[in-house]
N, C-alpha and C positions, 0 to 999 in steps of 0.2 A: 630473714623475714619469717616472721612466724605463720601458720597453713593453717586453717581449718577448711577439712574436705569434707562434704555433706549430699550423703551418699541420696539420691533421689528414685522413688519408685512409684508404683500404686497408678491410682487415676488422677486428675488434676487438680479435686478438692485436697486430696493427700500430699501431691507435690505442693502446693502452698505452704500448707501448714507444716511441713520440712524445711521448705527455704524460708519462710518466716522466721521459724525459731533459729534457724541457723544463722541468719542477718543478724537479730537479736544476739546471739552467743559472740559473733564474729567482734560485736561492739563495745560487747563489755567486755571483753578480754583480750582485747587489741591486737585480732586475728585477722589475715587477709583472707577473705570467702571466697572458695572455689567451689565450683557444681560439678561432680559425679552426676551425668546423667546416662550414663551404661549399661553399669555393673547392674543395677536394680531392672535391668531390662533381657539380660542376655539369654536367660532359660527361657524354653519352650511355653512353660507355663503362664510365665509373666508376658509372652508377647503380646497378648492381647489389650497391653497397656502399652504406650507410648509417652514420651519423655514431650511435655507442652509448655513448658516455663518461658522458653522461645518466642513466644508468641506475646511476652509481656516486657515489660522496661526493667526488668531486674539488671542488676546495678552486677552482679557478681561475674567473672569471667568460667568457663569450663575449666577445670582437672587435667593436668599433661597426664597422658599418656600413663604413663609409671607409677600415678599414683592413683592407679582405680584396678578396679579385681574383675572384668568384666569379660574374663573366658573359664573355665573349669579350673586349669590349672590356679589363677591367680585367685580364683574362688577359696581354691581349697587350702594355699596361702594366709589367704584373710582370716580363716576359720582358726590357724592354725596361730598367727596371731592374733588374735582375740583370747585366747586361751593362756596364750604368754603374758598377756595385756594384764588381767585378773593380779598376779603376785609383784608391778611394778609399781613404785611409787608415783612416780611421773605416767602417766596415762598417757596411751595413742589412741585408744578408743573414747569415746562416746557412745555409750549403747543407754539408750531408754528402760526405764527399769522397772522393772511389773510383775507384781504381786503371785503369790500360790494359787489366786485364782484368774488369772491373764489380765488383771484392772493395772490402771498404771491414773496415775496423779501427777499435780505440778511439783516439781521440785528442779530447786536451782543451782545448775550444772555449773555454772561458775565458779564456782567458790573451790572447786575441785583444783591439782595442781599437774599438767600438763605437759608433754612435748611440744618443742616448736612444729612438728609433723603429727595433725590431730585430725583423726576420723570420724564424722560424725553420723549416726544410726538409731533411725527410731520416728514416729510420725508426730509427739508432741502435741495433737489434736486439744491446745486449750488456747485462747487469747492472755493466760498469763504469762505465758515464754516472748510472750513480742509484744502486750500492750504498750510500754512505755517507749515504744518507737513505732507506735501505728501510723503516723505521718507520714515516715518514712517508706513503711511498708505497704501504704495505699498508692502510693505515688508509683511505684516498682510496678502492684498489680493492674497497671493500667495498660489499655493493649497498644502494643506498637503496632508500625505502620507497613511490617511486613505481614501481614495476617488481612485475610481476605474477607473484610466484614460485610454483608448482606445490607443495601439499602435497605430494611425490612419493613414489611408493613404494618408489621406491631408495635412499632416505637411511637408514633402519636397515638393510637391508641390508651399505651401505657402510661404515659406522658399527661391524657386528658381524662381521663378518668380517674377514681377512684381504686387503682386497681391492685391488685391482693396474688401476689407468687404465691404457686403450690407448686409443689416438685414431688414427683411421687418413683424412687428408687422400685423396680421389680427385679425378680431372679436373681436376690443379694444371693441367697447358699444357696444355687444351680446353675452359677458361671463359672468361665475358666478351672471344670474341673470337677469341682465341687456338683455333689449330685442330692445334695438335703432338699430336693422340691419342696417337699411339706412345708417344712421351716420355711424354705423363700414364700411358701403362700401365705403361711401364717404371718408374717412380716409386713408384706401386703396389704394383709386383714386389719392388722393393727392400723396401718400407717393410715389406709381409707377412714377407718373407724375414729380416728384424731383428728383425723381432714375434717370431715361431719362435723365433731364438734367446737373445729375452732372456726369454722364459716356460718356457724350459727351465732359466735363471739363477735365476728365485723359486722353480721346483720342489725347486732343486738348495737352495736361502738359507732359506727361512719353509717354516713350520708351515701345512699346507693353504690356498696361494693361490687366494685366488674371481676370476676375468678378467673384468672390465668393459670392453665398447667400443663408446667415441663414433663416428662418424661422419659427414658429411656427405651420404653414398652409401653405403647399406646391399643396394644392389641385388644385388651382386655378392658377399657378405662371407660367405654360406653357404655356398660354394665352400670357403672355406678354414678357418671357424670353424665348429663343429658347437654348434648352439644348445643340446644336452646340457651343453656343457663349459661354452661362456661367454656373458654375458649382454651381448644388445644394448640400448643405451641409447636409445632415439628418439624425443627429447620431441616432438608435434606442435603444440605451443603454445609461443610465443615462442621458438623452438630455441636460440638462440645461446644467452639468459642463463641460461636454465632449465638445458642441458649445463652452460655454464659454471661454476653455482651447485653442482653436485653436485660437481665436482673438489674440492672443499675437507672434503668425508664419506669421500675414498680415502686410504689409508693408506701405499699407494708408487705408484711411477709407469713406466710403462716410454712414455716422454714420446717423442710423434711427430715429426716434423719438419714441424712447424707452430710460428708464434708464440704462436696461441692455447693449445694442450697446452702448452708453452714455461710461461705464465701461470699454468692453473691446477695443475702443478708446485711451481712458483717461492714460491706464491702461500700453498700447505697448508702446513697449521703443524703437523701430526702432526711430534713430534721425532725420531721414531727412524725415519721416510722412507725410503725405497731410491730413488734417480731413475735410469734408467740411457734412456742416448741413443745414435745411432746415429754411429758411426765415419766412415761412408762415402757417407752422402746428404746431398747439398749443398739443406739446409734454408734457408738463409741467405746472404747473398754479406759476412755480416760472422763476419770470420774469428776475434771473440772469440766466438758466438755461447751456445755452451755453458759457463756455469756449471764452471768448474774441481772440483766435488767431484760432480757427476753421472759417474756411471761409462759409461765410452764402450763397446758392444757391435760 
């Protein structure tokens, strides 16, 4: 039996777009998908991320044991093959492959020629690695029945109105580590400054837009959004799936530069959608990142 292992890390917009492309690779190359969900978690650094794909109908079983790198030693291991991997014809790895300046683009990993024991590494952040099994991969991102969903009181809402997702990502560089304040403010700046102009776009397009906005950091958000006009979202029970779970009761999107908004965009099946994305904030270092019929602001 042929293995593709697909090593999972990040937040839960990034674990998608991992096990997405991995589903996709597993199918063209008639590979059985297993989930490393560990190894991408074990250091200190990364604990601030948690392993969430659990939480959804994914179709793929976990990685035994043996074949995940998910303590120092097996780390160092991995590293050590990856390095051997480079001069063999038949590949164990799959690593995502990115330019002199950290950009990385679609390109199709299949064609390459493999071991039956094949690793796979990298976040793939474009809808060309998996459109042509999105059916399949919608069905997957749907949440199971283990996961503690919030009767919520924003679902009819969303549902009856006209209503317009914003997601606005803060303290991208001055978390877990990372101490670039500046840059996460200037990120910020930008991101509000796209907001502005694409809520001016629904005013200008639909029939009385209602603004919804997620958040991760609400601290600051009154500054710029007056809570007469738009409404803030801020589940405080299981945050991630419960936000998540409401993206799919909004009717357009004016989609943040995050993977996660990215998802639950991507994800809504309202047919007549508006998506519209920002032009000029580098959300992603993969330069297919945005869906070609989202409208660039």
């Amino acid at each position: 039996m042929k293995k593709l292992i697909v090593r999972i890390a990040e937040g839960l917009g990034n674990q998608m777009f991992m096990y997405a492309n991995s589903y996709s690779l597993s199918k063209k190359m008639n590979y059985r998908l297993f989930i490393d969900n560990t190894s991408g978690y074990f250091k200190e650094k990364n604990k601030v991320r948690s392993y969430e794909l659990d939480s959804f109908n994914v179709l793929a079983e976990l990685s035994e044991k043996q074949n995940r790198f998910d303590n120092h030693h097996r780390d160092l291991k991995r590293k050590i093959l990856k390095k051997i991997d480079i001069y063999k014809k038949n590949k164990s790895f799959i690593i995502e492959k990115i330019d002199n300046y950290k950009k990385t683009s679609f390109k199709n990993y299949a064609k390459e020629k493999y071991n039956d024991l094949l690793f796979l590494e990298g976040h793939y952040e474009s809808e060309k690695y998996f459109i042509e099994y999105s059916d399949q991969i919608k069905k997957q991102f749907t949440l199971n029945n283990k996961v503690e969903i919030l009767n919520n009181k924003f679902i009819d809402i969303l549902k009856s109105t006209n209503s317009v997702s914003i997601c606005i990502r803060q303290n991208r560089y001055s978390e877990r580590g990372f101490l670039d304040i500046n840059k996460s403010d200037q990120f910020t700046h930008d991101t509000i400054n796209y907001i502005k102009n694409s809520i001016q776009y629904f005013k200008n397009k639909i029939e009385n837009p209602q603004f919804f906005i997620w958040s991760n950091d609400f601290s600051n958000l009154t500054n710029y959004f007056n809570l007469n006009k738009y409404t803030f979202i801020d589940n405080k029970i299981n945050k991630t799936i419960n936000d998540f779970n409401l993206f799919r009761y909004c009717k357009h999107f004016i989609v943040g530069p995050t993977p996660f908004h990215w998802w639950g965009a991507w994800l809504n099946e309202n047919p007549s959608k508006i998506c519209l994305r920002p032009l000029n904030i580098n959300s992603s270092n993969n330069k297919d990142f945005w869906p070609d019929k989202w409208i660039g602001i």
